[in-house]
C-alpha angles and dihedrals in degrees: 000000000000119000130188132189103217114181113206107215088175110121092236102041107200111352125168097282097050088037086053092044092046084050097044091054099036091056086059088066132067099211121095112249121185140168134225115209118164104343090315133107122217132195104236091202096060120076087212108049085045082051100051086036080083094206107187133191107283091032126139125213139187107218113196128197123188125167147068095304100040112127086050090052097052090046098049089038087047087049093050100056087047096055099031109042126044122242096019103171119194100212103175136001115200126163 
């Protein structure tokens, strides 16, 4: 399993584009990927949990990938937030 803390200094955090783009190319990947914010996981690969997750500008959260492809899936996720969404930080990468 990979995990990334990834802090989203973007005024809007994830709002229904970058939820739908997070789905869309989590759904390309076998691997599980999931997200803690708050206490709460999310399944990255559902608009609706990335959506109830409520994840605001300033916000930190802990992205998992377990599975076959993971290491795949966190590089292109990880991708993604950098190229989609405005003032991504990485803030940590542990295997």
């Amino acid at each position: 399993m990979q995990h990334r803390m990834i802090r989203l200094d973007n005024e809007m955090g994830i709002h229904l584009r970058p939820a739908g783009h997070l789905c869309e190319l989590t759904s390309k990947y076998r691997a599980r990927v999931t997200f803690d914010h708050m206490g709460q996981i999310s399944d990255a690969k559902s608009v609706l949990s990335v959506l109830a997750a409520g994840v605001k500008g300033g916000d930190t959260i802990t992205l998992y990938c377990e599975g076959p492809d993971e290491e795949d899936a966190m590089e292109a996720v990880t991708a993604m937030f950098l190229e989609r969404l405005s003032g991504v930080v990485i803030e940590s990468t542990e295997e």
